[in-house]
N, C-alpha and C positions, 0 to 999 in steps of 0.2 A: 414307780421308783425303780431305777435299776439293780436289779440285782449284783451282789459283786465279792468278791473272795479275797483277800488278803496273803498274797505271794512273794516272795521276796522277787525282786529282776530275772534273776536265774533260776528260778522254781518255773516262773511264769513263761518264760522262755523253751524250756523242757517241755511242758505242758504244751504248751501252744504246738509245737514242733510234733509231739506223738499226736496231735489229733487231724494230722495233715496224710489226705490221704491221696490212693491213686482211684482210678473211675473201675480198677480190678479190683479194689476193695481192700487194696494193700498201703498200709504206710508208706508215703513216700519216703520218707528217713528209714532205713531202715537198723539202723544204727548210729552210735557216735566211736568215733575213734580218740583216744583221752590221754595225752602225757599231761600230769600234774601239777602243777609247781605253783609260787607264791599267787603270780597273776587271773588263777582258776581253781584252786582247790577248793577254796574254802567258801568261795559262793555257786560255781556249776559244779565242783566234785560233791557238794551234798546235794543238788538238784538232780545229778544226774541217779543217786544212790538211792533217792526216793523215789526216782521212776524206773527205778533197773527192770524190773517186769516188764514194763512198757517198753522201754527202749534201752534197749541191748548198749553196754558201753565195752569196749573192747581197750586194751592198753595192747599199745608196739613200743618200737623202740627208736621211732625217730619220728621226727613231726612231718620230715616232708614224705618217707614212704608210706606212713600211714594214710598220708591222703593219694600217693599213687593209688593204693590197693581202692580207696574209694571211690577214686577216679573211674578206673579197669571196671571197678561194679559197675559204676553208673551208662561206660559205656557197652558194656556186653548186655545188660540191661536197655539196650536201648533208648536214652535217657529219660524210662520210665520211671525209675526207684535212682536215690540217691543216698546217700551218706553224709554225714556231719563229722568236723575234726574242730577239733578244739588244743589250746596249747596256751603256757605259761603266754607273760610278757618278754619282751626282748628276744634273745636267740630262740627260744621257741617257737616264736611268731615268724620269724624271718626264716627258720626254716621252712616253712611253708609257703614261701614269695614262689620259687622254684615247681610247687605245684599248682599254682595259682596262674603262673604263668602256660603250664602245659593245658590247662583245663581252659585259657581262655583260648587258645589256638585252635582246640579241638570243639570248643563247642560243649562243652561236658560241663553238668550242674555237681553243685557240691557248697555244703554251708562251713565256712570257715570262721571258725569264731578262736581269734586270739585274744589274748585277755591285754589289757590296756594302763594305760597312767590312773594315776589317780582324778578323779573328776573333781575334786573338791580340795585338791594339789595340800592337800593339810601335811603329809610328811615328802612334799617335792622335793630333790628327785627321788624316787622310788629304785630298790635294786633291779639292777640291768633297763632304767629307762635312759632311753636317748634322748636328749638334750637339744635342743635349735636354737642359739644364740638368738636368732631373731626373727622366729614364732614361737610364739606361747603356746600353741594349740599343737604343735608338731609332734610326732610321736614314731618310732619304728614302725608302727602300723602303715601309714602312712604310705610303704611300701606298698600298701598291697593296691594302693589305686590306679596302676597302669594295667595291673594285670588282674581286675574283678570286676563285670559286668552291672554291680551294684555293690558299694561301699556305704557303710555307715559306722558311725560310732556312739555308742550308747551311754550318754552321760546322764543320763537322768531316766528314771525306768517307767516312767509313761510313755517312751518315749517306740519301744517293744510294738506300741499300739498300729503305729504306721511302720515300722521297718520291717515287723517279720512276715507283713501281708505283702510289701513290696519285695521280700527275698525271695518266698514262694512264687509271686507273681515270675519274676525274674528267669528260675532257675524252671520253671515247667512253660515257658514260652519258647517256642520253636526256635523263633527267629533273635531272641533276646539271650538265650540259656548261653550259662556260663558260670564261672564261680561268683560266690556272694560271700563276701567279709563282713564281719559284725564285730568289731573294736568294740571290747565288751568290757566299760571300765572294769576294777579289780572293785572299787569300793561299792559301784552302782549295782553289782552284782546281788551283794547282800544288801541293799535297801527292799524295803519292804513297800507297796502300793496295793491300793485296793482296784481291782480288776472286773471289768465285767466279765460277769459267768460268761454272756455269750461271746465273749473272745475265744473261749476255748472248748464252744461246737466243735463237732466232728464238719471237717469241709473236705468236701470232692476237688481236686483240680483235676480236672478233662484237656485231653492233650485234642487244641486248636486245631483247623488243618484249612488253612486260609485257602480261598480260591482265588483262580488268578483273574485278574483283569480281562475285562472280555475285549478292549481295546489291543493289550498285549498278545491275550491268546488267539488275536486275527495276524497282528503282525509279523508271529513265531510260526504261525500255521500256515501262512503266505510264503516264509522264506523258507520253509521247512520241502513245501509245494513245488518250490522252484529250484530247487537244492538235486542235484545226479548221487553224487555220494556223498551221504551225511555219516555218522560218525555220534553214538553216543558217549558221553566220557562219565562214567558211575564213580559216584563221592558217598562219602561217610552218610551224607543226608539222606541216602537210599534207605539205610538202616535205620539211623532215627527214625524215618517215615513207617516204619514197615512197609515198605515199598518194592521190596525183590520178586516179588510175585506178579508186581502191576509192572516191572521193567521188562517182567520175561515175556510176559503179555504184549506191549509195548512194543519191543523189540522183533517177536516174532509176528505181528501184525501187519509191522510194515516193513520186516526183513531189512530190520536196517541195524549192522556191526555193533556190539558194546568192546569198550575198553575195561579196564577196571584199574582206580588209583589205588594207592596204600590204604586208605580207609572205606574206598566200596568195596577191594576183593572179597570174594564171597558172594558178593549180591547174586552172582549168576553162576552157576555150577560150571567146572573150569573144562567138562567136555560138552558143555552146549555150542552145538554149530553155530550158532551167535556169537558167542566168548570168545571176542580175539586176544585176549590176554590183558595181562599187567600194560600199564604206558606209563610211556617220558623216560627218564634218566635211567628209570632200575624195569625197564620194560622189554616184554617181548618183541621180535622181529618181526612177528606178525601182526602187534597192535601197532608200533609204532608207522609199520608199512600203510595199514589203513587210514591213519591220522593226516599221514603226511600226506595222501593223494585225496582226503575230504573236502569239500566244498561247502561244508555246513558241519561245524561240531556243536552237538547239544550237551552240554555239561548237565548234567543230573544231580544236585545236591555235592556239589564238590568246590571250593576255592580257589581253584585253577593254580595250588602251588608249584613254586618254579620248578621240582623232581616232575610231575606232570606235564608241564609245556615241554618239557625240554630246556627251559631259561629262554619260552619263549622262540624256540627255533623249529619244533615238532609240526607243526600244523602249515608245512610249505605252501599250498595249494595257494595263489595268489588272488584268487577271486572266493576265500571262504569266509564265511560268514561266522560269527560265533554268537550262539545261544547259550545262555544263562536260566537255565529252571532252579530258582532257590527261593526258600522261605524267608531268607535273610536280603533285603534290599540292597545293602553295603557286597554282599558276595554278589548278585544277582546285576549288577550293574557294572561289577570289574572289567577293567579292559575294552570299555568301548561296546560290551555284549549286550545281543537283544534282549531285554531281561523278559521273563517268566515270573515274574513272582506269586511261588504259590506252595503249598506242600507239595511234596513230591509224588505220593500217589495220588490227591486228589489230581495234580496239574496233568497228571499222566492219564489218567483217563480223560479230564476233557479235550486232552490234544490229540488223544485217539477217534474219538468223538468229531473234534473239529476236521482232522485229515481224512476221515471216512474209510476209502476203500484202497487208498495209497500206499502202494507199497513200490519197494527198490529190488535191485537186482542182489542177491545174496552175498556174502562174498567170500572171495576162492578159498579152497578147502584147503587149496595146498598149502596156502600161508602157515596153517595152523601145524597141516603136515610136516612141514621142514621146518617149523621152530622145536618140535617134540623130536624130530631125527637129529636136532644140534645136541637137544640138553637132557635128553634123558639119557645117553650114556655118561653123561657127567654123571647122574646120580647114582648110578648101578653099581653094584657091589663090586670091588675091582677082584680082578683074579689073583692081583701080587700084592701083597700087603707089606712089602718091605719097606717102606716109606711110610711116611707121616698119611695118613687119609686128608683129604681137601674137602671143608665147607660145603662144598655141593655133595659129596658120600654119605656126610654124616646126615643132612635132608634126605637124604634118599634113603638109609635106613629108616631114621622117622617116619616117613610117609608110609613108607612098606608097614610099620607098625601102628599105623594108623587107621580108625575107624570115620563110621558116618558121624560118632558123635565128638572126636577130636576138636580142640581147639587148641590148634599153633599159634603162638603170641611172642612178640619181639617187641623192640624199641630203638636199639642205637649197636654200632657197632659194623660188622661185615654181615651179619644176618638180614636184619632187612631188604639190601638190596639182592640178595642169594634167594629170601625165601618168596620174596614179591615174583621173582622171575620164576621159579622151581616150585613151588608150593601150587598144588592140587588140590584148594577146596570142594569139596563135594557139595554142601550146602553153604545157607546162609549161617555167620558167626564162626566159621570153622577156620578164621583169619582174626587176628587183633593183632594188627601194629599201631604202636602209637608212634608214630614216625611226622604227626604235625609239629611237635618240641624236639623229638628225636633225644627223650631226656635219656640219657645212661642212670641206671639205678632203679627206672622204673618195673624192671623186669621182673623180680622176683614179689616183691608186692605185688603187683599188677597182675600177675598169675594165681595169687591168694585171691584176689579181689573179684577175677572172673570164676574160680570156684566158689566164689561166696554167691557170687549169681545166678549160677550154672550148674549146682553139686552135683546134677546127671551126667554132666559130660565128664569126656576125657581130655584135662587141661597137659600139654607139655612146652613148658618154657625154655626156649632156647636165647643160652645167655654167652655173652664171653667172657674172658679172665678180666678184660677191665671194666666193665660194668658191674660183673660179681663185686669186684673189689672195692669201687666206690658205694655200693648200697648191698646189702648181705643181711642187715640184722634182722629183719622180718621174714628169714626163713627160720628164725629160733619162734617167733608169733604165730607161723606157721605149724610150727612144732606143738607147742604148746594147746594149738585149736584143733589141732589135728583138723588140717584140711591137707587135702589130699591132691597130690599135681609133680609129674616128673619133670625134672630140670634137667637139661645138656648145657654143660659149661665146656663149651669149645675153646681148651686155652691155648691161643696161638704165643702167647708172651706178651704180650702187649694191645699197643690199639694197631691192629693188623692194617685195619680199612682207613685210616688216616692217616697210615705209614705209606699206601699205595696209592692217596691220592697225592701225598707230598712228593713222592716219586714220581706221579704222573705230572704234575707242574714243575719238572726240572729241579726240586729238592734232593738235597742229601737225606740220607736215613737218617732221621736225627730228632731223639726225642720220642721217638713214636715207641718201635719195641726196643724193651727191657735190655736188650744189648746195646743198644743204639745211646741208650742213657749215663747222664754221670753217675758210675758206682763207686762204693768199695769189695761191696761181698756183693756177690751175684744173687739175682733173686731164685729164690725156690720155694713155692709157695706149693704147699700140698693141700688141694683144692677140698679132694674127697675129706681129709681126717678135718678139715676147718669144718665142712658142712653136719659131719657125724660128731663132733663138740657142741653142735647147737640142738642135736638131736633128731637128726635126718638119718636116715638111709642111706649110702652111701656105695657109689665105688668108683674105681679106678679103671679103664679100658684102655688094651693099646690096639686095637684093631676092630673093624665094621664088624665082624663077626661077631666081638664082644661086645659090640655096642648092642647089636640085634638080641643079640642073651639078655641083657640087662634090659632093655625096651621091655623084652616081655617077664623079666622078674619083676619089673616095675609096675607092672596091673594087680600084682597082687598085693601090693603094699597097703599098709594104711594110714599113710600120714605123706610128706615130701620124701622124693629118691630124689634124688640126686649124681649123676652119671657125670665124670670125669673125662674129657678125651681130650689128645694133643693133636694139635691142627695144625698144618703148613700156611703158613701166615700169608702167603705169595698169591696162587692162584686163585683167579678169579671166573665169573663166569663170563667167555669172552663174546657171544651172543649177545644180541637185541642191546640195550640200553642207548643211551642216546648225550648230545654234550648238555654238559653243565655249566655256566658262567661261576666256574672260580678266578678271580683276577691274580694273575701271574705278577711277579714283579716289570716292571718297566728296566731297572738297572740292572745289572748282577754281574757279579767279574765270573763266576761259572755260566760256560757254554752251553749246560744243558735247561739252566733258566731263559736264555737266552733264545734258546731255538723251542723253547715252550710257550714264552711270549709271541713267537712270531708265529706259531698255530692261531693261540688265541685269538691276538689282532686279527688275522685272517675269518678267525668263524664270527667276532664280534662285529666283521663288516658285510657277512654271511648275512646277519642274522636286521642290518641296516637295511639291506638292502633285499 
């Protein structure tokens, strides 16, 4: 006879969820993250209260940064350990679409559990449920199915039995991870079911690491064979893999160039004679020079997004070939590429393996030489400080303040592309952009969350005025946790880098910065006294000199600093990058739309042809 325990849904759920481990012998959940309300209180807020020893619940202050910061964990974490978010129905749930969507671009596990309609519709409609004139079954939730790699809804609580072995299943597979929604009715929550004990064993999930096809890995090592200058291109999937050790290997075996995207930098140390830099749009001179003259680019764990190719224009070379190594068949077969499909290290050692004693001619020093003479007086400390400092000054403080064990983290804004090009990781993780959503808001959470991974390192998140602006409250959660991570809020006035690319497609100033906008009272927002009201550390800099002061008061701190500087909105780093397909207007009674279209069409028949 089976054994069995009697749990309500959300008791069972909790349970089930703490006994889920990793092959390190660590909960994979390593917490939940919890705003309260009608939809969840009253059947996972007492679940969760009766396994608070077990699993840690944390309260922020918004649904979608709580799960940034979950996000940031899971990925610094290398989507070994993840986190659970939970939120009312209605706007609570919907704030979380937004994360939901960044997590499925990037590849990042995360348990999303909004709370849901009533399943037994006895007092339909429920407050803040959304309504479908013509589905019955339709629900806000509903939302979350474009952007969750497994959706379900839980109307009935036996139902636990098969969803949350398929969530897990889901969120710890290489090639499937992503976010997982659980529509957790509000009434099925508190039902009550008798449960077999052994549902809620301790289980191991072991991170897979698929090998490739031995058909595939002839036809990669054939073209790889036949290939004069090949070209690796490193993606996020390096990381996942733990795989920077087998690329450096890799790379130096058969002396063949790495790139590095927004989500592999790092994989390779940025003064390895290998490491030709950052590529595609926000990329060095150096890497994009090797790309462009390859006749074989092997993408390593990367998606080939359009900042990467160039929008497809990067990789001139007319007779080149493009190889796809990915765990994920859907990435791995993009664009026509010889796929690989495999993990990343495994695949990397048997196509070392398979190429034997092959190797290429290195490539030139100099490239690297005269990209580092363009941009590192960008970053150097200026001698005249009478002016606003530029975006690339205030990196170049940072870095100077920087250790082995830093980790520089961004999202959206002028930084990413400044710190992709500029930024000097030493190791692996000592880079986190999340630049696959490029979500604004994620920044300051997402800096909590890689200290919640990481509490050895030195986290410093650099944010701007309008990123701050739109997501800010979880530096008071921050506060409150005392977790520890200095913030640079480069406030140029506005959205600086979307004012420069409106300018760059023949746009007027308009919209973009705070001046440019319809007012009546000018804005004046005092960045430091908002951050020191939530209980941060705080100051104000008007010069790199002051910034360098505060960098290093800011190691002694114990909880978030937070550093203030004013930024010249304008320049940029005018080095390495490469074009981008923004489509231009076709009409415009201004001339400078006009003569920006006729670039465009030009590189858009560049790129036909």
């Amino acid at each position: 006879m089976t054994k069995t325990i009697r749990l309500t849904a959300a008791q069972a759920m909790v349970r089930y969820i703490s006994a889920q481990m990793t092959e390190e012998g660590e909960p994979f959940i390593a917490g939940c993250w919890a705003i309260f309300g009608h939809g969840n209180v009253a059947g996972i807020g007492e679940a969760l209260h009766a396994e608070r020893e077990t699993l840690q619940t944390w309260r922020g202050h918004n649904e979608q940064t709580m799960a940034h910061a979950a996000l940031a964990y899971a990925k610094q974490s290398g989507r070994k350990r993840a986190m659970a978010v939970t939120s009312s129905i209605g706007p609570g749930a919907t704030n979380m679409v937004t994360a939901a969507g960044l997590a499925h671009v990037n590849r990042l596990p995360i348990l999303l559990i909004p709370g849901d309609v009533f399943a037994n519709r006895g007092p339909d409609p429920v407050l803040q449920q959304v309504e479908d004139f013509g589905d019955g079954i339709m629900s806000a939730n509903d939302c979350f199915k474009p952007v969750s790699r497994y959706f379900d809804r839980i109307t009935r609580p036996e139902q636990l039995l098969t969803a949350l072995p398929r969530a897990f299943a889901t969120m710890t597979d290489p090639a499937d991870c992503g976010p997982v929604t659980l529509a957790f009715c509000q009434d099925v929550q508190a039902e009550a079911y008798d449960y077999p004990v052994a549902f809620f064993e301790k289980k191991v999930w072991y991170q897979r690491r698929p090998r490739p096809d031995l058909g595939e890995l002839a036809r990669v090592t054939a073209a790889i064979k036949a290939a004069k200058a090949p070209v690796i291109v490193a993606g996020g999937g390096v990381h996942y893999a733990g795989a920077c050790d087998d690329l450096q290997a890799f790379a130096e075996a058969h002396q063949i160039p790495v790139v590095e995207t927004q989500a592999g930098k790092s994989a390779l140390a940025w003064d390895h004679p290998l490491n030709m830099g950052p590529v595609g749009v926000t990329g060095a001179a150096s890497a994009n020079a090797v790309c462009a003259n390859a006749d074989l680019v092997l993408g390593v764990g990367t998606r080939f997004q359009d900042f990467t190719t160039g929008s497809w224009t990067l990789f001139e070379n007319p007779d080149r070939t493009l190889v796809s190594l990915n765990v994920a068949a859907y990435d791995a077969m993009k664009h026509g590429a010889l796929p690989l499909m495999a993990d990343a290290k495994v695949g990397l050692a048997e196509l070392t393996e398979a190429m034997g004693d092959l190797s290429f001619a290195a490539p030139s020093e100099q490239l690297k030489a005269d990209w580092f003479a363009a941009v590192d007086p960008l970053c150097a400390a200026p001698s005249d400080e009478s002016g606003l400092p530029s975006d690339q000054q205030v990196i170049g403080a940072v870095q100077r303040a920087s250790g082995q064990d830093t980790v520089v983290m961004c999202a959206a804004g002028t930084m990413p592309g400044e710190l992709h090009k500029l930024w000097k990781a030493p190791r692996p993780g000592g880079y986190h952009m999340e630049y696959g959503y490029s979500c604004m808001g994620y920044e300051i959470a997402g800096a909590m969350g890689i200290k919640m991974a990481q509490p050895e390192r030195d986290v410093v998140c650099m944010i701007g005025d309008g990123s701050y602006m739109m997501a800010n409250s979880e530096l008071a959660t921050a506060c409150m946790l005392g977790i520890k991570f200095t913030m640079v809020v480069t406030d140029n006035r506005g959205y600086g880098c979307i004012n420069r690319l409106q300018m760059g497609t023949g746009g007027a100033e308009f919209n973009n910065l705070l001046k440019d906008v319809h007012h009546v009272n000018p804005s004046n927002i005092d960045f430091a006294a908002h951050a020191a009201s939530m209980g941060a550390e705080s100051v104000k800099v008007a010069t790199i000199a002051e910034l360098e002061a505060a960098l290093e008061t800011a190691k002694q701190a114990s909880g978030p600093y937070v550093i203030v500087i004013d930024t010249d909105p304008y320049p940029s780093t005018p080095d390495g990058g490469h074009w981008w397909d923004v489509a231009v207007p076709e009409v415009s009674d201004r001339d400078e739309v006009t003569k920006a279209r006729a670039g465009y069409d030009a590189a858009l028949r560049a790129r036909l042809n």
